[in-house]
C-alpha positions as CSV (number, residue, x, y, z in Angstrom):
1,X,161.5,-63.1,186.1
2,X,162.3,-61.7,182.5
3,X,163.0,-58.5,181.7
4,X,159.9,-55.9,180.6
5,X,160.2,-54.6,177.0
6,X,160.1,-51.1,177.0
7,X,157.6,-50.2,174.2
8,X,160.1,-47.7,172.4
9,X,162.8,-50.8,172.2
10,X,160.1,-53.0,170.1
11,X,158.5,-49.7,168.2
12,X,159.4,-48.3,164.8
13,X,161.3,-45.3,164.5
14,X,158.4,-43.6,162.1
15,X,155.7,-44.8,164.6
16,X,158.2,-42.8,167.4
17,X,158.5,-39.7,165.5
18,X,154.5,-39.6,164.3
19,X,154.1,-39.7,168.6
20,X,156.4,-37.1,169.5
21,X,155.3,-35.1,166.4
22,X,151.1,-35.7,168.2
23,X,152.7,-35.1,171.9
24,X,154.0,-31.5,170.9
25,X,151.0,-31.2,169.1
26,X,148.6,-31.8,171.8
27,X,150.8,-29.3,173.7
28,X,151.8,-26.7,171.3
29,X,147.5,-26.5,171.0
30,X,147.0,-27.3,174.6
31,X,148.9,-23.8,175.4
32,X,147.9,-21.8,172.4
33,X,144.1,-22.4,173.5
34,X,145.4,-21.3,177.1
35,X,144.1,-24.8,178.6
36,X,145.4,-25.8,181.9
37,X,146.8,-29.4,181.9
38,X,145.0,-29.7,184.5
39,X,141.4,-29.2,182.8
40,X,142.8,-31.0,179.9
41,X,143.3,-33.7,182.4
42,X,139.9,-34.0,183.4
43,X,138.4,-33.8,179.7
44,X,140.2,-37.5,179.0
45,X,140.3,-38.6,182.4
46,X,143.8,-38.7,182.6
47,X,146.5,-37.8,185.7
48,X,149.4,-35.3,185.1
49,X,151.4,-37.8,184.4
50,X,150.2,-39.4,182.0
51,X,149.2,-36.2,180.2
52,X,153.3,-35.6,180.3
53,X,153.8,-38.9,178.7
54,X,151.0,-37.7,175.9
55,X,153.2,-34.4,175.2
56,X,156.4,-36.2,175.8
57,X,155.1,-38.6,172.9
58,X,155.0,-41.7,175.0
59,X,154.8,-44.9,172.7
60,X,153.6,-46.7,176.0
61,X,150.6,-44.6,176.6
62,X,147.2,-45.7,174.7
63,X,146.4,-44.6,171.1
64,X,143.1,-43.7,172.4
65,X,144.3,-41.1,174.7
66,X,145.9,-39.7,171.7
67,X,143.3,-39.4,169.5
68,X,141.3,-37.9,172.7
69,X,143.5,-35.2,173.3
70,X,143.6,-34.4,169.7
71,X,139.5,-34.4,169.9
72,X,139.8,-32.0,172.9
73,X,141.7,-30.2,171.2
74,X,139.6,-29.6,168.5
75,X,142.4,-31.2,166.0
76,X,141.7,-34.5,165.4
77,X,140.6,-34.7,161.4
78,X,143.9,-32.6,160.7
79,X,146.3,-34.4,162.8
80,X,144.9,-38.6,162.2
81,X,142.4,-37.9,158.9
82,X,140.1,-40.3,158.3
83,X,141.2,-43.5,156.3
84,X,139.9,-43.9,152.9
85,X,137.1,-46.4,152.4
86,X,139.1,-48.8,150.0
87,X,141.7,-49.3,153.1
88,X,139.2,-50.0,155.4
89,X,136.2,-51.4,154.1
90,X,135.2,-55.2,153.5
91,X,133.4,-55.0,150.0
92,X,132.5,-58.1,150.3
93,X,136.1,-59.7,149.3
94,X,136.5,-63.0,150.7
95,X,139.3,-64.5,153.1
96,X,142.4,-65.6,151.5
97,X,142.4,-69.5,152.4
98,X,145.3,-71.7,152.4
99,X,145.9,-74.1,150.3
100,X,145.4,-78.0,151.2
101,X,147.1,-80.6,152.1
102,X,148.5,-82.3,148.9
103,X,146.6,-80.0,146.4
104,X,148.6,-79.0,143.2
105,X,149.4,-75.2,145.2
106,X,152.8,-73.7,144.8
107,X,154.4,-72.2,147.3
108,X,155.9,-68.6,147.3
């Protein structure tokens, strides 16, 4: 059987520190609001343990348990702002197609 990856072996070392930077985020607010883990806990549907991971800044545990702690939490515009619409949107741009077989395309 091979070997599991561990997700902090195959993630990128500013993706790493922008999750420990959320985790003591989500725990630095989690305290300073005076919420129990527990009851934090129960708002995501989450067990203590993964709630450490959060805090602990995890890279295995699901984006969308960040992002609902940081809801919660009251934090989440400041924390993952809202992408601008240029990045995001589709304004009507079409696919980028490869060339064909045998037509006068370069390659780069």
């Amino acid at each position: 059987m091979p070997t599991k990856i561990l997700p902090s072996a195959v993630t990128p070392s500013l993706v790493q520190e922008r999750l420990a930077m959320w985790g003591k985020c989500i725990r630095t607010q989690r305290i300073r609001q005076r919420i129990l883990a527990r009851d934090l806990c129960a708002r995501i549907g989450v067990s203590d343990a993964t709630l450490r991971r959060l805090e602990n800044g995890d890279a295995g545990a699901s984006a969308s348990l960040y992002l609902s702690a940081l809801l919660v939490l009251g934090i989440l515009d400041q924390a993952a702002p809202v992408l601008e619409l240029p990045l995001w949107a589709d304004e009507g741009r079409k696919r980028v197609r490869p060339p064909r077989p045998g037509s006068d395309a370069h390659d780069f």
